[in-house]
C-alpha positions as a Markdown table, in Angstrom:
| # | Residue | x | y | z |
|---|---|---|---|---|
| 1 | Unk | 11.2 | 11.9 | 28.6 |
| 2 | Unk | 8.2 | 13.7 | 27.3 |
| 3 | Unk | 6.3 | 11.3 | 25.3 |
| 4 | Unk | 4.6 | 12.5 | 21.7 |
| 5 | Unk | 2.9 | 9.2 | 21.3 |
| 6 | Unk | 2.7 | 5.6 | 21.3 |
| 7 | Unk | 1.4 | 3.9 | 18.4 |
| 8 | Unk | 0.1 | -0.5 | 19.2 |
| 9 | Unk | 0.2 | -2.8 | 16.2 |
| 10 | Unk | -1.5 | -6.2 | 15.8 |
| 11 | Unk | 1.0 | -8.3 | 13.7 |
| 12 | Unk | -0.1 | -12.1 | 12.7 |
| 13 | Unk | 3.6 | -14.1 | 12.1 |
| 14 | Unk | 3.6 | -17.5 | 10.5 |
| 15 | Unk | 6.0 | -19.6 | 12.2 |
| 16 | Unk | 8.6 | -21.8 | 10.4 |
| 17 | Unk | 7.9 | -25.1 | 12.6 |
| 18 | Unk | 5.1 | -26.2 | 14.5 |
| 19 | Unk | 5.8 | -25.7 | 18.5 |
| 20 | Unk | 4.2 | -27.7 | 20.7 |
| 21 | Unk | 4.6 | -28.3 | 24.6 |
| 22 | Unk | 2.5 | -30.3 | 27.0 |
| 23 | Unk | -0.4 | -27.3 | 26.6 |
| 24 | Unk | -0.5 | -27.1 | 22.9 |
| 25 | Unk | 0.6 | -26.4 | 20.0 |
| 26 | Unk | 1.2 | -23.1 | 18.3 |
| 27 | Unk | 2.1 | -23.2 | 14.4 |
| 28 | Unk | 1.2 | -19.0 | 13.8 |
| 29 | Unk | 2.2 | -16.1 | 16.8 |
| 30 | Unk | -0.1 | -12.8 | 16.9 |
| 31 | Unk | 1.8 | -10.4 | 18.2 |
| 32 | Unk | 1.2 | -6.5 | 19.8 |
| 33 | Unk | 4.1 | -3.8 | 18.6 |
| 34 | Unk | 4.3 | -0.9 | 21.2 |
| 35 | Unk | 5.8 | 2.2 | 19.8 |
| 36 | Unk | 7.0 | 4.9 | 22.0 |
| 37 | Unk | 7.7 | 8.2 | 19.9 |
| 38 | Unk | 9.3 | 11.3 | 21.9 |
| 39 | Unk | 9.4 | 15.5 | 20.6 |
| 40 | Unk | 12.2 | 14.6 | 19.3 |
| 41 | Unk | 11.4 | 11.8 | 16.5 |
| 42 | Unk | 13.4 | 9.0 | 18.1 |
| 43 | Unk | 11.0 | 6.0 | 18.8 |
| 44 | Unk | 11.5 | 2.9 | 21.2 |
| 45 | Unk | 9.9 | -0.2 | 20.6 |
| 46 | Unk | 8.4 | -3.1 | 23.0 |
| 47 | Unk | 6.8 | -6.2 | 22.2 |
| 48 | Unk | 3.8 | -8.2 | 24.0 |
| 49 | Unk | 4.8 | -11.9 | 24.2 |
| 50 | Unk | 1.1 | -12.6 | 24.3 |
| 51 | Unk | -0.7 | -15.7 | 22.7 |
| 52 | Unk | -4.6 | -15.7 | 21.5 |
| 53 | Unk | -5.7 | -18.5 | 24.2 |
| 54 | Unk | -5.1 | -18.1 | 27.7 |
| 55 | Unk | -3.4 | -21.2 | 27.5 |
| 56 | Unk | 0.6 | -20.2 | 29.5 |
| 57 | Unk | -1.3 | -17.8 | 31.4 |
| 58 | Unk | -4.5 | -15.8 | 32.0 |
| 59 | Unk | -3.3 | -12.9 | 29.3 |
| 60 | Unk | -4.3 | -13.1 | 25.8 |
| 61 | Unk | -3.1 | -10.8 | 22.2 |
| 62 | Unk | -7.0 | -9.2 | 23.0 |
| 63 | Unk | -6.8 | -8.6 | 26.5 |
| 64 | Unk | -3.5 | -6.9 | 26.0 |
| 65 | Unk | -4.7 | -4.3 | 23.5 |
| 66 | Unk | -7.6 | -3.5 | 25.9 |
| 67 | Unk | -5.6 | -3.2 | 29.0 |
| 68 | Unk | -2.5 | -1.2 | 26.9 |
| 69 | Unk | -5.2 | 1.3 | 25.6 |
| 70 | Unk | -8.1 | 1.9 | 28.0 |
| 71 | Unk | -5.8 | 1.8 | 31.1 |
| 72 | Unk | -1.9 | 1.8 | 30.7 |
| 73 | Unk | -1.1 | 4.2 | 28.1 |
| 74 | Unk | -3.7 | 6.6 | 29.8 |
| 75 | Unk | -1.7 | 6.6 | 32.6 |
| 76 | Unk | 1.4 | 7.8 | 30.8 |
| 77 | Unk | -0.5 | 11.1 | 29.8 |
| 78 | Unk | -0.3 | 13.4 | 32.6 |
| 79 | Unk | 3.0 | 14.1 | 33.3 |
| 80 | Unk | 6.7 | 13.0 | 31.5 |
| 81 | Unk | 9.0 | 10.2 | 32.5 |
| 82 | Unk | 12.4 | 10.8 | 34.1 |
| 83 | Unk | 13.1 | 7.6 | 34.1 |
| 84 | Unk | 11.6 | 3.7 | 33.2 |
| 85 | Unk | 12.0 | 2.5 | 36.5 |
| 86 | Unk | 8.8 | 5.0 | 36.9 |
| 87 | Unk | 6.5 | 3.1 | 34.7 |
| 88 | Unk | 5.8 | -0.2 | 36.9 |
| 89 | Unk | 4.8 | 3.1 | 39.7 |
| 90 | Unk | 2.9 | 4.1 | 37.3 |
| 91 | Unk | 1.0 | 0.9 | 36.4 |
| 92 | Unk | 0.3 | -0.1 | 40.4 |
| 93 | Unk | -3.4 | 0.9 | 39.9 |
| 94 | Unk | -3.7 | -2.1 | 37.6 |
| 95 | Unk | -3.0 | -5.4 | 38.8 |
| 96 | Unk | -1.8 | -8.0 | 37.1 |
| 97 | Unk | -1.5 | -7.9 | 33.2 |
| 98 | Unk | 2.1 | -8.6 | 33.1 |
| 99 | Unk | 2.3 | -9.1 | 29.6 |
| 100 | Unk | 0.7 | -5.8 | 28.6 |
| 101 | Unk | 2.8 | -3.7 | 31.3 |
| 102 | Unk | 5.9 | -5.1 | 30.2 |
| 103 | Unk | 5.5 | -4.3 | 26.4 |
| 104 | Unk | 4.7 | -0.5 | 27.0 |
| 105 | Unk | 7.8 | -0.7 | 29.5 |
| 106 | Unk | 10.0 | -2.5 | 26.9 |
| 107 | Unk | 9.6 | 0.6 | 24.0 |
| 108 | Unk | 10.2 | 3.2 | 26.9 |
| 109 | Unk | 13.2 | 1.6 | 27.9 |
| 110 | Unk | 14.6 | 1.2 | 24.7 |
| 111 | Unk | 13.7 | 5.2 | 23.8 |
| 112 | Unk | 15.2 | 6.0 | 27.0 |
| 113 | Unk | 18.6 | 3.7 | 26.4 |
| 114 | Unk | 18.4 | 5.9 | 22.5 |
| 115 | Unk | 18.4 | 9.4 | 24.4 |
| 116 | Unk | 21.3 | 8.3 | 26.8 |
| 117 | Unk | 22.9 | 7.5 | 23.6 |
| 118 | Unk | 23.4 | 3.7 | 25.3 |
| 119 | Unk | 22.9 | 0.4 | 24.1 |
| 120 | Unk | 20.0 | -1.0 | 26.4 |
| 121 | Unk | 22.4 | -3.9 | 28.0 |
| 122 | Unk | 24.5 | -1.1 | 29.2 |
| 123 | Unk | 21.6 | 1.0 | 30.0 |
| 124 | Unk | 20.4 | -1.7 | 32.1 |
| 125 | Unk | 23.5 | -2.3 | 33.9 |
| 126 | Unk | 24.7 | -5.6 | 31.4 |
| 127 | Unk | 28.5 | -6.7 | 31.8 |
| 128 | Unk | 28.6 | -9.1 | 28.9 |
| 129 | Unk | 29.4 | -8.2 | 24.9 |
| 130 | Unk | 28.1 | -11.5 | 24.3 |
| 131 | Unk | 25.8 | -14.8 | 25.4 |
| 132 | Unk | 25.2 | -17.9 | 25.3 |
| 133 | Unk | 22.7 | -19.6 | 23.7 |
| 134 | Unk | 20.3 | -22.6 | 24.4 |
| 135 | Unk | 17.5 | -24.0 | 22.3 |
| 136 | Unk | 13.9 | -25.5 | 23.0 |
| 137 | Unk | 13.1 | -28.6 | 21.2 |
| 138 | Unk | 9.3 | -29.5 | 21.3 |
| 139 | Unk | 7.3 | -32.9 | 21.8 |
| 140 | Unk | 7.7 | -34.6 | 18.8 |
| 141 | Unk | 5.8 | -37.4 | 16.8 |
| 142 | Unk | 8.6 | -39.8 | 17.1 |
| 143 | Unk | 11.6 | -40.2 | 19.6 |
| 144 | Unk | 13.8 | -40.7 | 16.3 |
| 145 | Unk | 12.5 | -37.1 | 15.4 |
| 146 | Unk | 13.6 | -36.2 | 18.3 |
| 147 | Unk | 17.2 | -37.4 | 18.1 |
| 148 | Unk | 17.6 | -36.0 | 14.8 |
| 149 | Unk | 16.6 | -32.7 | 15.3 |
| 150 | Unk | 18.8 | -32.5 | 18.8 |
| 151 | Unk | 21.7 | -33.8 | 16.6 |
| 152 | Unk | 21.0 | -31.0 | 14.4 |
| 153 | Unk | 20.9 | -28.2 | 16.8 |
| 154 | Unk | 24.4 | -29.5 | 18.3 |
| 155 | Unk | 25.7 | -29.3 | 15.0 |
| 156 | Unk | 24.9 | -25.9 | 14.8 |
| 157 | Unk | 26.7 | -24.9 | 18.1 |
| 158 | Unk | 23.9 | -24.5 | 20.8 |
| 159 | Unk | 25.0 | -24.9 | 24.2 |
| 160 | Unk | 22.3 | -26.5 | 25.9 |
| 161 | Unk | 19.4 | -28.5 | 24.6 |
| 162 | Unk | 15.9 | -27.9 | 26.6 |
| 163 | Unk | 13.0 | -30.8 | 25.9 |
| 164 | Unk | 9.8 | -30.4 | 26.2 |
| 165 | Unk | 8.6 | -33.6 | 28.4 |
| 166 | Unk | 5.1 | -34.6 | 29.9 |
| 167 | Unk | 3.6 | -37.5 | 31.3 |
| 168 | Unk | 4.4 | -40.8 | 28.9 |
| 169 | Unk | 6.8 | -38.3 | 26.9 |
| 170 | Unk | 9.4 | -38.1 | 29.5 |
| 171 | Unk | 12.0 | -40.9 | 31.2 |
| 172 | Unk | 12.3 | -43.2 | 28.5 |
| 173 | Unk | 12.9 | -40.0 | 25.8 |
| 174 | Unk | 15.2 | -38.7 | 28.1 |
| 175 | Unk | 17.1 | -42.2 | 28.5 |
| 176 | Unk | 17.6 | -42.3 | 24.9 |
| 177 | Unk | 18.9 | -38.6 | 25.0 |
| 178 | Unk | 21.1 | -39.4 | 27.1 |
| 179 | Unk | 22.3 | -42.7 | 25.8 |
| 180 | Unk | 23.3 | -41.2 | 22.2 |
| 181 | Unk | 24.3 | -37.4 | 24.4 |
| 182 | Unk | 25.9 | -38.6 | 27.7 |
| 183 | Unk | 28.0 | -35.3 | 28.3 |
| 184 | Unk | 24.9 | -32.5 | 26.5 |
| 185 | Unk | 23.8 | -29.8 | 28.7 |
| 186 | Unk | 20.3 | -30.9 | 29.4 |
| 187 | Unk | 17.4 | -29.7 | 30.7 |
| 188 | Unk | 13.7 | -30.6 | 30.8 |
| 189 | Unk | 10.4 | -28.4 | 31.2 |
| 190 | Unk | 7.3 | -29.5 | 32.0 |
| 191 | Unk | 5.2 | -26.9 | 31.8 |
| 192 | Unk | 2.9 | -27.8 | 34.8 |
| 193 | Unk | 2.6 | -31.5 | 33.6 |
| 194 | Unk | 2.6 | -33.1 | 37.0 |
| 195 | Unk | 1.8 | -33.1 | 40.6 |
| 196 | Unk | 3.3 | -34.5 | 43.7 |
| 197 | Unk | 1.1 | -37.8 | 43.2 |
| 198 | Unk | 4.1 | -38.5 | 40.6 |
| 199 | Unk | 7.0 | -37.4 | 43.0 |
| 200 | Unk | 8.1 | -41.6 | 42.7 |
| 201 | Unk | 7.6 | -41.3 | 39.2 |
| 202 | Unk | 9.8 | -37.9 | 38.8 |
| 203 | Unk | 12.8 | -39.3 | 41.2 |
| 204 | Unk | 13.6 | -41.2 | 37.8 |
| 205 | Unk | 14.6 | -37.9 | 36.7 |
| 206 | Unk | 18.1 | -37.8 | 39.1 |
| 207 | Unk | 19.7 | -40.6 | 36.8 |
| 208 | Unk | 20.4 | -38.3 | 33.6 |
| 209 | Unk | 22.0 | -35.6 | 35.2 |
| 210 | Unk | 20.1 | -32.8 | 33.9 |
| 211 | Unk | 21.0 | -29.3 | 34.9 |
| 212 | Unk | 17.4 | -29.0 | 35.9 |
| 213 | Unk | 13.6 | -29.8 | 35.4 |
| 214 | Unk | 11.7 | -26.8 | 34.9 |
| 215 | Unk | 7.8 | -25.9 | 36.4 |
| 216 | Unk | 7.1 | -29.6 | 36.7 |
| 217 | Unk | 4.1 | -28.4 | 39.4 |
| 218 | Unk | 1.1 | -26.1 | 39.2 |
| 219 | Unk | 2.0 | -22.8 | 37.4 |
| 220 | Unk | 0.8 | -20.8 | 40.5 |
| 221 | Unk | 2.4 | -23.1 | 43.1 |
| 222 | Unk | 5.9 | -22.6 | 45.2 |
| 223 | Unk | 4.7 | -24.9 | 48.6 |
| 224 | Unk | 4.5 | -28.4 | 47.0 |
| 225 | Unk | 7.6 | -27.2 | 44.6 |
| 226 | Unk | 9.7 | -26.9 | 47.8 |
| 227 | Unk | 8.4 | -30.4 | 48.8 |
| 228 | Unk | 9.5 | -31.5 | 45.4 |
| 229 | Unk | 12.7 | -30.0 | 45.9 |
| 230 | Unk | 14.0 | -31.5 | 48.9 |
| 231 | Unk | 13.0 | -35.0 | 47.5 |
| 232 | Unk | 15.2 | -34.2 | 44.1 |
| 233 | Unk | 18.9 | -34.3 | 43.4 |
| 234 | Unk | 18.1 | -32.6 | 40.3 |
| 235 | Unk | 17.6 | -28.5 | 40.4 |
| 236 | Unk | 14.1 | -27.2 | 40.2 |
| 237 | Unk | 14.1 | -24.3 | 37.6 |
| 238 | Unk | 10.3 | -22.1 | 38.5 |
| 239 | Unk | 8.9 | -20.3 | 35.4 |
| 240 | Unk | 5.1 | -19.9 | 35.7 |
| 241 | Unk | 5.4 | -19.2 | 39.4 |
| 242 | Unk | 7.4 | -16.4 | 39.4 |
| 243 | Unk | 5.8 | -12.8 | 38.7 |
| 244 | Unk | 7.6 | -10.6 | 40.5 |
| 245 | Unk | 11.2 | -9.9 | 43.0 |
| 246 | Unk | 8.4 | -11.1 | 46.1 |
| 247 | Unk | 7.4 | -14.3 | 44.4 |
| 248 | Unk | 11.1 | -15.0 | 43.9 |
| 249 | Unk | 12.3 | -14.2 | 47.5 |
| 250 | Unk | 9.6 | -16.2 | 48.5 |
| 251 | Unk | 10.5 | -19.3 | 46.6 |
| 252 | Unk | 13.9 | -18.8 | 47.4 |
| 253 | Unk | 13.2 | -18.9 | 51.4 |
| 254 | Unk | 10.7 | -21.6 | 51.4 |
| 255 | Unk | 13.7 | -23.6 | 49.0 |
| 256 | Unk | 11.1 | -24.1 | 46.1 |
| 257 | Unk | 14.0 | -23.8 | 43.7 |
| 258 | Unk | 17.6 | -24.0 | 42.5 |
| 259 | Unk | 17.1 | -22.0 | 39.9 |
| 260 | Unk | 15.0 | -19.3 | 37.7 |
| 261 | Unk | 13.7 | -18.8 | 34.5 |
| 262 | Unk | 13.2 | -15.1 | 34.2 |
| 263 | Unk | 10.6 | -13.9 | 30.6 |
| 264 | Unk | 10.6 | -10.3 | 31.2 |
| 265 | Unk | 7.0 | -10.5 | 29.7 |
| 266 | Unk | 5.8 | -12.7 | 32.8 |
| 267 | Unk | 7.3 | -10.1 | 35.2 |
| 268 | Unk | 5.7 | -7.3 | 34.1 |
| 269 | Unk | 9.3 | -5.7 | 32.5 |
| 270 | Unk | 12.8 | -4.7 | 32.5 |
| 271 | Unk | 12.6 | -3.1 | 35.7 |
| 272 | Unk | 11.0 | -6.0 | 37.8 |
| 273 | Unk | 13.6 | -8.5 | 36.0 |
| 274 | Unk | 16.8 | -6.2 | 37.2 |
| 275 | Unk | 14.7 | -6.7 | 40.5 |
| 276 | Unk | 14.4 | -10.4 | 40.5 |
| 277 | Unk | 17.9 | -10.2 | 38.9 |
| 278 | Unk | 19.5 | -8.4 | 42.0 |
| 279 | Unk | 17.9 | -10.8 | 44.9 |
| 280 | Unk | 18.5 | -14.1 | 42.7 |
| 281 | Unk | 22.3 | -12.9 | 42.8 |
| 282 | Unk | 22.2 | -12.3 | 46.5 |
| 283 | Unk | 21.1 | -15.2 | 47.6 |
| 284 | Unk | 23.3 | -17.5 | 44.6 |
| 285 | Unk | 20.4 | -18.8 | 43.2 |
| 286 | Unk | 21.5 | -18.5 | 38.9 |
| 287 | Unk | 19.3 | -16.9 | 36.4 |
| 288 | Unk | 18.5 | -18.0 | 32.5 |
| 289 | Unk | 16.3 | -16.1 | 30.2 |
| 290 | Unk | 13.4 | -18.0 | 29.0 |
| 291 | Unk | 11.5 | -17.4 | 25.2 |
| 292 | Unk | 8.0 | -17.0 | 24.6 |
| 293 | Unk | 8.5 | -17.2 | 20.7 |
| 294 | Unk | 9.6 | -13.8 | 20.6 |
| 295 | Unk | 9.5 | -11.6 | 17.2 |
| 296 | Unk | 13.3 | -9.7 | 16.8 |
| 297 | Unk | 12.1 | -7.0 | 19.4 |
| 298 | Unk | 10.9 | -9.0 | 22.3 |
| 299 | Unk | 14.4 | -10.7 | 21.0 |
| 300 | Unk | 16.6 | -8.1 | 21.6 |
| 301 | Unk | 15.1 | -6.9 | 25.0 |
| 302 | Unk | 15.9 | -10.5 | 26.1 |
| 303 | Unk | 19.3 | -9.7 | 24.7 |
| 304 | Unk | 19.6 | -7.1 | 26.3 |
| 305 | Unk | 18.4 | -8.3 | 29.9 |
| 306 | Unk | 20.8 | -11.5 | 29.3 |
| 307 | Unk | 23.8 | -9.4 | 29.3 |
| 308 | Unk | 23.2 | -9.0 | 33.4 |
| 309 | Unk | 25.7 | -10.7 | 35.3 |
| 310 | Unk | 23.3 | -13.6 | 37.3 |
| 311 | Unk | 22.3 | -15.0 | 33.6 |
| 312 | Unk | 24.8 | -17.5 | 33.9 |
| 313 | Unk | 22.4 | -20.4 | 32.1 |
| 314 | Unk | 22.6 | -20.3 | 28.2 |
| 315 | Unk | 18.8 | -19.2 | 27.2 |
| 316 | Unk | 16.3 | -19.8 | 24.9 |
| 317 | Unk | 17.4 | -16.8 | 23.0 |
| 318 | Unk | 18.2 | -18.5 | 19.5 |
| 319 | Unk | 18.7 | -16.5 | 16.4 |
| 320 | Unk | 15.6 | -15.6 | 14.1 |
| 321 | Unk | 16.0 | -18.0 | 11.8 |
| 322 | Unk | 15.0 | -20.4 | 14.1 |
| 323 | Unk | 11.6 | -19.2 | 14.4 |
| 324 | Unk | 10.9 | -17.3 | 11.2 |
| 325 | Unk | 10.9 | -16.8 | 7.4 |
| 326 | Unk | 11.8 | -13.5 | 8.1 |
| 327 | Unk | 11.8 | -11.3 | 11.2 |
| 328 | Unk | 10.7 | -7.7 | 11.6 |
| 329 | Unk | 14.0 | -6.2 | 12.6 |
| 330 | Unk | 17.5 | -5.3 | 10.5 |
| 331 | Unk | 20.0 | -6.9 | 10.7 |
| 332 | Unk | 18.4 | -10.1 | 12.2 |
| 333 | Unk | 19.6 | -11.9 | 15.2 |
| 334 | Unk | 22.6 | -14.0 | 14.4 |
| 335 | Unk | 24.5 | -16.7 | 16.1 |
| 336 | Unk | 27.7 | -17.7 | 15.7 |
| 337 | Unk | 29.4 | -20.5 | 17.8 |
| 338 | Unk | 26.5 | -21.2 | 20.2 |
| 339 | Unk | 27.0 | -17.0 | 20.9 |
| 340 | Unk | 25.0 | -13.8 | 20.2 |
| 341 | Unk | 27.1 | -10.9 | 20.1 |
| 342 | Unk | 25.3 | -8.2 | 22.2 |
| 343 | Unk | 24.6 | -5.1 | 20.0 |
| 344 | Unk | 26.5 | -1.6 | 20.2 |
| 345 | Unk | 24.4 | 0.7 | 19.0 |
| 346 | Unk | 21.7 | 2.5 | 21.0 |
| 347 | Unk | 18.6 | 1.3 | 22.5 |
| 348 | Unk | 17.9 | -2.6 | 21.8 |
| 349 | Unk | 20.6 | -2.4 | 18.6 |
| 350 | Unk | 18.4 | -3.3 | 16.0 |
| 351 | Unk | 16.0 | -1.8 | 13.3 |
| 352 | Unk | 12.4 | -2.6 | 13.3 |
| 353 | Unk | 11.8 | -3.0 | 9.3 |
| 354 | Unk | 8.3 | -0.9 | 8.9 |
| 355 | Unk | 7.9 | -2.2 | 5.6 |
| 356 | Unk | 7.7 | -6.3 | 7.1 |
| 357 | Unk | 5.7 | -4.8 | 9.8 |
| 358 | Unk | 3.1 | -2.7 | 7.7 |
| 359 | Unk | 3.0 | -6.2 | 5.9 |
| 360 | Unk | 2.3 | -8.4 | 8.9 |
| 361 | Unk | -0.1 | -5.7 | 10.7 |
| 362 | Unk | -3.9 | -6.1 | 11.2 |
| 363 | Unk | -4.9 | -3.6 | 13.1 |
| 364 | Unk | -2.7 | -0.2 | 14.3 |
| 365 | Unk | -3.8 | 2.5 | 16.6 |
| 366 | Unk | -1.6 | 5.7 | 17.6 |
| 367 | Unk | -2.4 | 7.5 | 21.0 |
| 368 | Unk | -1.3 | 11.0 | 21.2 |
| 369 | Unk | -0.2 | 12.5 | 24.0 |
């Protein structure tokens, strides 16, 4: 895979609802584009799932452009690619910056899946041709808000409902969700909200039968999570703790979960997340693919990485209309039934639309190789 160039653009996206979780609230998503363009004129694309604040973790849309262009792509210059599994070998020499990794990863994946002439779920080993689909509801300024919009979204077919709880935002919403939703597949996410001073507080949780409570600890904490654990009938789901196949085997062993939420963004790419993937299913511990309000390309790679066998949670992959006016790929991403239908065409399966993008962009830079 001998590389021509890679090409990073800066896209600002306004987003069709304000989202907002126990850390914030985002109401606009800045995004990096990665371009990978080969001798031959195919191009793949990746996507940095980066926010401007530091807020879900230490990573920002800034610090991902520095990292991606002064160190990462640098690093791809020497000598070609056989294969994408050779990136994250590549990127050792810098630690951390999972975000930034995974979006130059993502576009040579997806170039690599469009020279096998494969589409990426296959490429990466997928067995589905289509998945299920979940949705994240935020906090919002009423319970009755609340109601309506979950009513909404089962309307429209989703197959599990996540809510966004923290502390005096969480039992009694979650009563009344279950009161007018007794048989909903439910789920709640804290985002860090708690500690173990609230473990009496969080038993309260076992009485709505949820099929879990995700990251209700510190984001970089697995020992008080497996303290948690044993003290909970309900599954413990880890996000923010997870960053790569050793974090998981870790939390797995010490019993700091029931569950994970893989982002391929936090785990520094496709080839981490088949990792995590593999020693989740080896140990029965299930797999769902998480959303970091993802353009269409960070989309489709979730797509894609859904289509493994372990992902046996409906994600937060929802269609584009969800999140946006329009998106930046062709056709959009569609649901029908609470279902996407995994692409068959090459690479992730869908068209990045230059003209939206070339719209949206700020800034653009294109590193020759």
């Amino acid at each position: 895979m001998e590389l021509k160039s890679i090409t990073l653009r800066h896209i600002k996206m306004d987003l069709l609802y304000p989202f907002t979780t126990s850390v914030g609230t985002e109401y606009d998503k800045d995004i990096i584009l990665v371009e990978a363009l080969d001798k031959n004129g195919l191009s793949g694309w990746g996507e940095s799932v980066s926010i401007v604040q530091p807020m879900y973790n230490e990573e920002t849309v800034h610090t991902n452009w520095h990292i991606m262009n002064d160190f990462l792509i640098p690093l791809l210059v020497n000598e070609p690619i056989i294969h994408p599994d050779e990136v994250i070998k590549r990127f050792e020499f810098v630690r951390g910056n999972f975000n930034a990794k995974a979006a130059i990863e993502g576009a040579v994946w997806d170039l690599f899946a469009k020279q096998q002439n494969l589409p990426l779920a296959k490429a990466l080993g997928g067995v589905k041709d289509k998945i299920e689909v979940g949705v994240s509801v935020g906090i919002q300024e009423s319970e009755s808000k609340l109601l309506q919009q979950i009513e909404g979204y089962l309307r429209e077919g989703y197959k599990r409902i996540k809510v966004k709880i923290k502390p005096e935002w969480d039992i009694k919403i979650l009563r009344s969700i279950r009161k007018q939703f007794p048989d909903i597949q439910l789920m709640a996410d804290a985002n860090c909200a708690y500690t173990l001073d609230d473990l009496d507080h969080l038993r309260h949780l076992d009485e709505f039968n949820l099929t879990m409570i995700e990251q209700p600890l510190a984001h970089d904490d697995i020992i008080d999570h497996a303290k948690l654990q044993a003290k909970l009938v309900t599954p413990i789901c880890l996000d923010e703790s997870i960053h790569s196949a050793e974090d998981a085997r870790k939390a797995i062993e010490l019993g700091s979960c029931k569950i994970i939420n893989l982002k391929i963004g936090r785990v520094g790419g496709l080839t981490e997340s088949k990792k995590i993937h593999d020693i989740c299913e080896k140990h029965n511990i299930p797999l769902w693919c998480g959303g970091m309000l993802e353009a269409g390309i960070g989309r489709a790679h979730n797509i894609a990485i859904t289509s493994l066998a372990n992902f046996t949670f409906p994600g937060d992959t929802a269609p584009s209309s969800h999140y946006w006016k329009r998106d930046i790929i062709e056709p959009e991403v569609e649901m029908k039934d609470g279902y996407i239908v995994i692409p068959d065409k090459p690479g992730i399966g869908y068209e990045p639309n230059l003209q939206v993008i070339d719209e949206l962009t700020i800034n653009q830079k294109t590193i020759h190789f």
